[in-house]
PLY file of the C-alpha trace (Angstrom):
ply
format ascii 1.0
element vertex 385
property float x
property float y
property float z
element edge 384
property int vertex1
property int vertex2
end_header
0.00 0.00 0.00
2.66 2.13 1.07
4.72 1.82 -2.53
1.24 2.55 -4.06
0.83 5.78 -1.98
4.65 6.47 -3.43
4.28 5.68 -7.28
0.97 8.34 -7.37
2.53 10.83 -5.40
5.21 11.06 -8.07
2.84 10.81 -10.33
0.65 14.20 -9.10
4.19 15.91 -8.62
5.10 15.18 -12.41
2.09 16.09 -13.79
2.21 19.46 -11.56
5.68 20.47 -13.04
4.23 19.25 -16.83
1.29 22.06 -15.99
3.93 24.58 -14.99
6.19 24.06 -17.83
3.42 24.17 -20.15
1.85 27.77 -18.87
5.39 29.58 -19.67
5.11 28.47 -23.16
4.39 31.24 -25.72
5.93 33.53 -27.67
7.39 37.17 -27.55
6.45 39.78 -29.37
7.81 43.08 -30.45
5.54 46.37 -30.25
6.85 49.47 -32.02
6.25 52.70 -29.70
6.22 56.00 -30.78
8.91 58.16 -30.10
11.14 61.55 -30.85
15.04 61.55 -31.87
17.91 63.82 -32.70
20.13 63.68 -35.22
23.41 65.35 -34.72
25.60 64.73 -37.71
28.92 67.16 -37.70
30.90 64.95 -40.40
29.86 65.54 -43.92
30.67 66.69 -47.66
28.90 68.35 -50.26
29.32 68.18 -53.88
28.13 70.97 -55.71
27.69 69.97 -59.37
29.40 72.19 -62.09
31.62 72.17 -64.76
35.09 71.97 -63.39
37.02 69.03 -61.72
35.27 67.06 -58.94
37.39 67.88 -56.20
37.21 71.82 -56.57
33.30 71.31 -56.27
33.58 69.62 -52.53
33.23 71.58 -49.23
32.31 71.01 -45.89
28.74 70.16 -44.36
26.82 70.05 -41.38
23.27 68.97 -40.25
21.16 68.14 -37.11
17.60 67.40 -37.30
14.57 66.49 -34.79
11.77 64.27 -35.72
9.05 61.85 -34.91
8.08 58.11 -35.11
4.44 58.39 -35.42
4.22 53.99 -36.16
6.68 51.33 -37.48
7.22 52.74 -41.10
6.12 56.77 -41.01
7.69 59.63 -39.51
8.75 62.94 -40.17
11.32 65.32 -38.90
12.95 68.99 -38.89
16.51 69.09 -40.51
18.98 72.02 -40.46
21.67 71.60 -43.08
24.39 74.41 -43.45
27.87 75.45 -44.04
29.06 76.19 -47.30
28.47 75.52 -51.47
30.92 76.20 -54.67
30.68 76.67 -57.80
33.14 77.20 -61.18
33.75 77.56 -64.73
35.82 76.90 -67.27
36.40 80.03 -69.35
39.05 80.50 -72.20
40.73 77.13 -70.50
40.99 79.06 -66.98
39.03 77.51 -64.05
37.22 80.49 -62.21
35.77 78.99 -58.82
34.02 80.64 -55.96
32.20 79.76 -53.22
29.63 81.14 -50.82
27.83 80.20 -47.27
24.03 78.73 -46.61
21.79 77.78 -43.89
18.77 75.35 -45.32
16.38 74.69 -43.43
13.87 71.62 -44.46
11.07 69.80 -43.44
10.98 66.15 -44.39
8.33 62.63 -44.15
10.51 59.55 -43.56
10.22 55.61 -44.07
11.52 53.00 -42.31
11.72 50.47 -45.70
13.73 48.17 -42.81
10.35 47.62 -40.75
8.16 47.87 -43.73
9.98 44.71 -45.35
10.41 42.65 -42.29
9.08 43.86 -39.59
9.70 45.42 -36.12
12.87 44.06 -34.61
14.68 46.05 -31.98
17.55 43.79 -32.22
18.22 44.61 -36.20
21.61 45.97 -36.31
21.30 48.37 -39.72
18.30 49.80 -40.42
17.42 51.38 -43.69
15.21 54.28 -44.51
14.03 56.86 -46.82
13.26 60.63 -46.75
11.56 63.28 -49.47
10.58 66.93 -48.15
11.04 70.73 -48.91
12.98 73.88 -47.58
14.67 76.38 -48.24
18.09 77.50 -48.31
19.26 80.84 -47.73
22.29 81.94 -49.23
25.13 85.06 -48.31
28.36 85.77 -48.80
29.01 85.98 -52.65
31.79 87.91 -52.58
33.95 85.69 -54.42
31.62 85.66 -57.38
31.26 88.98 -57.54
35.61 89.28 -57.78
35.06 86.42 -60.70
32.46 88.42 -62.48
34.62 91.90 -62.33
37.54 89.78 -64.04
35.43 88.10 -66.53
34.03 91.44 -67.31
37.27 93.22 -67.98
38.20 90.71 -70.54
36.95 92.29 -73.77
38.56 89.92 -75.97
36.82 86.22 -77.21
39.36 84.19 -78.78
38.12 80.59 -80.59
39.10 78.28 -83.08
37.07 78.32 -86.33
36.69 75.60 -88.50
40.48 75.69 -90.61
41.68 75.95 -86.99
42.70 79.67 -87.39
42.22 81.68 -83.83
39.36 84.15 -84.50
39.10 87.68 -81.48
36.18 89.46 -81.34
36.90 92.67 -79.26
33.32 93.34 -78.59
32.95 90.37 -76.40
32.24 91.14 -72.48
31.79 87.42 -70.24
30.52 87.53 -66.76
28.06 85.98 -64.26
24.73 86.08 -65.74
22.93 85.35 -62.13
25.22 86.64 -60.06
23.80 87.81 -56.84
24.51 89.84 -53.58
23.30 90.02 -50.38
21.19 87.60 -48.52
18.97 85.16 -51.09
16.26 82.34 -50.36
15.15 79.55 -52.84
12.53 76.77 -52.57
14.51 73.59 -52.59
13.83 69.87 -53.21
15.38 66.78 -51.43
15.22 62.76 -51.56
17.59 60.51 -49.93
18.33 57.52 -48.07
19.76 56.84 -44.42
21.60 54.15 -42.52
21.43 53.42 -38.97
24.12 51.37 -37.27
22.63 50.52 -33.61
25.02 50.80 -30.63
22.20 50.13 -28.05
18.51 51.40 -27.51
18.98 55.05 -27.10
22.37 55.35 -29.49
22.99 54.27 -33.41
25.19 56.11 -35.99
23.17 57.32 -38.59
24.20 57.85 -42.05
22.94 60.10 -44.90
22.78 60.90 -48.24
20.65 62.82 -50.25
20.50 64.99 -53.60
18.82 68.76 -53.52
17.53 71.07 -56.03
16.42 74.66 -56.70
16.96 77.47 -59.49
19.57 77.93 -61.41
20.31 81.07 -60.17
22.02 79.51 -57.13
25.32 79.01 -58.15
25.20 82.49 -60.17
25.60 80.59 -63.77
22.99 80.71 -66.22
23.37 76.96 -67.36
18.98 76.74 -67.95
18.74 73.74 -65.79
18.24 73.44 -62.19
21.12 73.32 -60.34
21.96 70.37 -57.62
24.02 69.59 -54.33
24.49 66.15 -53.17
24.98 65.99 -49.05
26.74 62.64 -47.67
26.59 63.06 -43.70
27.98 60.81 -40.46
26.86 61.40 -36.69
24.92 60.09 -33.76
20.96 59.39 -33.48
19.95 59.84 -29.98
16.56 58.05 -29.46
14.33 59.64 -26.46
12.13 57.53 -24.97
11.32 53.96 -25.59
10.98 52.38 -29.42
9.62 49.42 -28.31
7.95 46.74 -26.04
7.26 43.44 -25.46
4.00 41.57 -25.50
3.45 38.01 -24.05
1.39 35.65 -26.32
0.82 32.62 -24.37
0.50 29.20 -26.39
-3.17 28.41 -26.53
-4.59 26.15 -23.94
-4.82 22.87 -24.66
-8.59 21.13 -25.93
-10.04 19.01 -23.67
-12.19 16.65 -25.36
-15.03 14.88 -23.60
-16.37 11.71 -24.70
-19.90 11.51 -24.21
-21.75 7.73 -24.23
-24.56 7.75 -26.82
-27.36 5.61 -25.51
-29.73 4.65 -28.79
-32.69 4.44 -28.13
-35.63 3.32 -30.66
-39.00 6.32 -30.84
-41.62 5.38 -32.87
-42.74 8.36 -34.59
-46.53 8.39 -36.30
-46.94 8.97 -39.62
-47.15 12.33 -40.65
-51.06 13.18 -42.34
-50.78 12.98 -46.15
-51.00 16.85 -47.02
-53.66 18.24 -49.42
-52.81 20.49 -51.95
-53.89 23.65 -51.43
-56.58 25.41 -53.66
-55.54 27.36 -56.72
-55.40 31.19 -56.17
-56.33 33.96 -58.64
-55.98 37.42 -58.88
-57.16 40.43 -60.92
-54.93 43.30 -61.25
-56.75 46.40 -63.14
-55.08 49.56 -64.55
-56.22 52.77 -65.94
-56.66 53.45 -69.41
-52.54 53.30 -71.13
-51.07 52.96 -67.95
-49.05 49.74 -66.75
-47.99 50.84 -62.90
-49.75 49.19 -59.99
-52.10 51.34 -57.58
-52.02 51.62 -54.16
-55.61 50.05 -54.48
-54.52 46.97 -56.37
-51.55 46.51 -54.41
-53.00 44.07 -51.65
-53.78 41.51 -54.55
-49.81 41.50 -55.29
-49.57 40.79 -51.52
-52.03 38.08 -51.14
-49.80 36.34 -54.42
-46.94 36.42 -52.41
-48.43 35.28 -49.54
-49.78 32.24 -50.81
-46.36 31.23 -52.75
-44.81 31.81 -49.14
-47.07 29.36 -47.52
-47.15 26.89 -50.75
-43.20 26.64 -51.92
-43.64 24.49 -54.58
-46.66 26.33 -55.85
-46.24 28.98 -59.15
-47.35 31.43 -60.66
-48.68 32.31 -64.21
-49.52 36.48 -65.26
-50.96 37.22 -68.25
-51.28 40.65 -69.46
-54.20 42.22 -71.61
-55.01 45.47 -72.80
-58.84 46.54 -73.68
-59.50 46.73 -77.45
-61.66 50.01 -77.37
-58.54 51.61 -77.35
-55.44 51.92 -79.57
-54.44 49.27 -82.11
-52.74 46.28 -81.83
-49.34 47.60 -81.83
-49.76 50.06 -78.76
-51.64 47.22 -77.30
-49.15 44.54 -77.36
-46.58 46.67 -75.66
-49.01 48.07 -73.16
-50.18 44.60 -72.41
-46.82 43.54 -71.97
-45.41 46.44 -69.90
-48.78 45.28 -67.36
-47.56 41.85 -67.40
-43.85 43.13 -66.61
-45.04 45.16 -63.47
-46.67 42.59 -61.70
-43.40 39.85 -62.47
-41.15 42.64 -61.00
-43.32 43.51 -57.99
-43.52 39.81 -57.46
-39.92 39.37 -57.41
-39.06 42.14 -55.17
-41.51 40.58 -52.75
-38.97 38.01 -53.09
-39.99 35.77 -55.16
-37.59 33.82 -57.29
-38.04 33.91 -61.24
-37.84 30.47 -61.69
-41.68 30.18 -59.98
-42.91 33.06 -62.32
-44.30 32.47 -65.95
-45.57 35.30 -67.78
-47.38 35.76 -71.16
-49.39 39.16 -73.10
-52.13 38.60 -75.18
-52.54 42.73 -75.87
-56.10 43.28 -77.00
-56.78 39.95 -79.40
-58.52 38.11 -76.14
-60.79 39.63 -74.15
-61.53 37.95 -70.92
-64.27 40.44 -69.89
-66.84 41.33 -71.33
-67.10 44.72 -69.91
-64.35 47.10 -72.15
-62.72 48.76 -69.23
-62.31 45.77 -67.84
-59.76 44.01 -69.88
-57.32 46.51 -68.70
-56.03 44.01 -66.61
-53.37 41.14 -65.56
-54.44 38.17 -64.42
-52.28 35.74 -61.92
-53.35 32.40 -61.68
-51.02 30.37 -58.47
-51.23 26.83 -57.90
0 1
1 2
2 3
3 4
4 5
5 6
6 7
7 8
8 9
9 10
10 11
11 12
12 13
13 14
14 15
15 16
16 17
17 18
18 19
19 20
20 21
21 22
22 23
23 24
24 25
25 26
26 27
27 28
28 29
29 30
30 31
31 32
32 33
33 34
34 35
35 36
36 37
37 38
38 39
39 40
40 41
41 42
42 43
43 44
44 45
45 46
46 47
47 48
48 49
49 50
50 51
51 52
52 53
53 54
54 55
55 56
56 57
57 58
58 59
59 60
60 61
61 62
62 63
63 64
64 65
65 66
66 67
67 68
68 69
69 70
70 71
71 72
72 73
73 74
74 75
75 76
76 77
77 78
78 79
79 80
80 81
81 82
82 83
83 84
84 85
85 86
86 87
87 88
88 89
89 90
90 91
91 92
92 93
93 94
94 95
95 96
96 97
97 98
98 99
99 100
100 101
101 102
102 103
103 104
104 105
105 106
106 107
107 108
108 109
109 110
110 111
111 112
112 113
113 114
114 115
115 116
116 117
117 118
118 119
119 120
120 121
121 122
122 123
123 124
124 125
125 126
126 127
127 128
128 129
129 130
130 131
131 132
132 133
133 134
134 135
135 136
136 137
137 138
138 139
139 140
140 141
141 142
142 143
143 144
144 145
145 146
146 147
147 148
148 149
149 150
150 151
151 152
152 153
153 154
154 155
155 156
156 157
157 158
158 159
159 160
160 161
161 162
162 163
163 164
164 165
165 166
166 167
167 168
168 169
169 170
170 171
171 172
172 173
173 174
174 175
175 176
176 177
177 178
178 179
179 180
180 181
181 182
182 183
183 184
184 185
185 186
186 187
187 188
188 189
189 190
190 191
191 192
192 193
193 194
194 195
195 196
196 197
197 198
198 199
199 200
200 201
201 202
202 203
203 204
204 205
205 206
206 207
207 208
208 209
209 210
210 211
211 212
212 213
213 214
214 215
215 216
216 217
217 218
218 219
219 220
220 221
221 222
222 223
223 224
224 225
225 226
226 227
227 228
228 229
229 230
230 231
231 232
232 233
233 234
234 235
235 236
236 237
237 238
238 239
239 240
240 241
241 242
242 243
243 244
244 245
245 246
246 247
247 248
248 249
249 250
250 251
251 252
252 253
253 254
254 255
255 256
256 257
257 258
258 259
259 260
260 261
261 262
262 263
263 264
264 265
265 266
266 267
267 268
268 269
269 270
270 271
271 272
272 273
273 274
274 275
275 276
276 277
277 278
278 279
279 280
280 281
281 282
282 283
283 284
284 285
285 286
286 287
287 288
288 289
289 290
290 291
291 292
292 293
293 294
294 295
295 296
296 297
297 298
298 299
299 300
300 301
301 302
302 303
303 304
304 305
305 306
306 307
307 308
308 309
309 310
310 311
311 312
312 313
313 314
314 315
315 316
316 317
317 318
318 319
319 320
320 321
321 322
322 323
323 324
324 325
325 326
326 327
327 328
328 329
329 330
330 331
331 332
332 333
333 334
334 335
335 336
336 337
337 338
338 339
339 340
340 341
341 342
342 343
343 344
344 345
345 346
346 347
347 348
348 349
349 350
350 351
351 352
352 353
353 354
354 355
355 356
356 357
357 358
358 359
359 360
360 361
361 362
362 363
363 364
364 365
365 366
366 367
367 368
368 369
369 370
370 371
371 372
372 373
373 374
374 375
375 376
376 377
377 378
378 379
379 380
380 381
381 382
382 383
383 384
């Protein structure tokens, strides 16, 4: 007795820790959070496209921005991009540059194509994402342009190459800066790009940036007719305030029980059901007015008591059969008025909710009369058995 006492104790304990284990199972799951950031990028370049060599066309950049998470793939944020542009030409086989200082300010929607491709995971190392918005940068200090412009303008001399390969001058020549400007300017500008963010733990990542603007072609003081551009390429820190995610448990589903219920049989005699009778044929009379085919409020009821009867008889159907008086018209505005009778009863019927296949219908215009009285034959008759 006392081994038997043993073996079910076991038992109980084994199937207590078998519960246990089994209400921990489940699975985690990530919930993105809303949430505001800085960006604070102090290492970058801009390229400044133009006509001379690359490398005369790059100059410092700078940026920080603030913005918003609003859910796993939107957001938008506030960007400040500054520091300096250039610019040159190539004139007589001299390269002229010059360059000049900005402050853009821009306002931007972003996408997190990372999440919207796989997902939320907090513990994605690079996360990829996408921006598009609009500013506007606000140029000074074009000094140096103006010094290019006074030099181009004192050369009064054009020399080219015509087509023996003789060197041509024409002293009436004057170059310059057809856009050159002074003072403080603002232009609308345009800007795309694409970021990077390397994650050093929840609140930190290194973000990377780069992204192509555009605005008038007066920007760079050279009439070229096409918009000119600036290409940004930035490094820095992304400081995340607040939480970007949580967890949720999602225990496993608790398991069916199944109960196994005994079926006694047991043998009911059941009378036999009465042999029905079939119910009595129904007819109705619908009468219009003279060359008219809709039904009147007064004539209505018969429609109803159709429908009523098909209700309580389902495998009962109908015939309508429409007539027209022959005191009136000929045979062609008969047959159609006939007809059109015959049609507004079938749809009345069938928005009563009748189904088509338990309506026949037939016209006979004026050719049969089934009254004698004229007026009367203004009519369509439904027969239901």
């Amino acid at each position: 007795m006392k081994m038997k006492k043993t073996i079910l104790s076991c038992l109980m304990l084994l199937a207590g820790l078998t519960a246990s284990a089994q209400e921990q199972k489940g699975t985690t799951e990530y919930v993105f959070e809303p949430h505001w950031y800085v960006n604070i990028q102090p290492l970058g370049v801009q390229y400044t496209l133009g006509e001379i060599s690359m490398g005369d066309l790059m100059s410092y950049n700078v940026q920080a921005a603030v913005g918003r998470e609003f859910n796993k793939v939107i957001g938008g944020r506030f960007a400040l991009n500054a520091w300096q542009s250039k610019a040159g030409s190539k004139i007589s086989g001299v390269d002229y540059k010059w360059k000049w200082n900005y402050i853009a300010p821009t306002v931007d929607i972003t996408f997190n194509l990372s999440n919207l491709i796989s997902g939320v995971n907090p513990n994605r190392v690079f996360t990829v994402g996408a921006f598009a918005g609009l500013g506007m940068n606000i140029g000074w200090g074009n000094d140096e342009a103006k010094n290019v412009d006074a030099t181009l303008r004192q050369t009064t001399t054009a020399r080219w190459q015509d087509d023996d390969g003789q060197i041509k001058t024409d002293n009436s020549y004057e170059a310059g800066l057809d856009y050159l400007w002074d003072g403080t300017k603002a232009r609308f500008l345009l800007q795309a790009g694409l970021t990077g963010d390397i994650k050093i733990n929840d609140k930190f990542a290194v973000t990377l940036e780069v992204s192509a603007n555009t605005l008038s072609d007066k920007y760079n003081s050279k009439k070229a007719k096409n918009w000119d551009w600036y290409f940004n390429a930035l490094a820095g820190l992304k400081i995340n305030l607040g939480p970007t995610y949580s967890t949720k448990f999602i225990p496993a589903p608790e398991p069916e029980i199944r109960y196994v219920e005994k079926i006694v049989e047991k043998i009911v005699e059941v009378p036999a059901a009465p042999a029905e009778t079939a119910a009595e044929p129904l007819r109705r009379d619908i009468f219009f007015l003279i060359n008219k085919s809709n039904i009147r409020t007064s004539e209505a009821s018969k429609v109803d008591d159709i429908v009523a009867y098909l209700n309580e008889n389902k495998d009962a159907k109908v015939q309508v059969t429409g007539y027209a008086d022959a005191g009136t018209g000929n045979d062609r505005i008969n047959d159609r008025l006939a007809a059109k009778r015959a049609d507004a009863v079938v749809a009345a019927l069938k928005k009563a909710g009748i189904s088509a296949d338990r309506i026949s219908f037939d016209s006979k215009g004026a050719r049969v009369q089934p009254f004698a009285d004229n007026d009367s034959n203004r009519v369509s008759i439904c027969i239901a058995e």
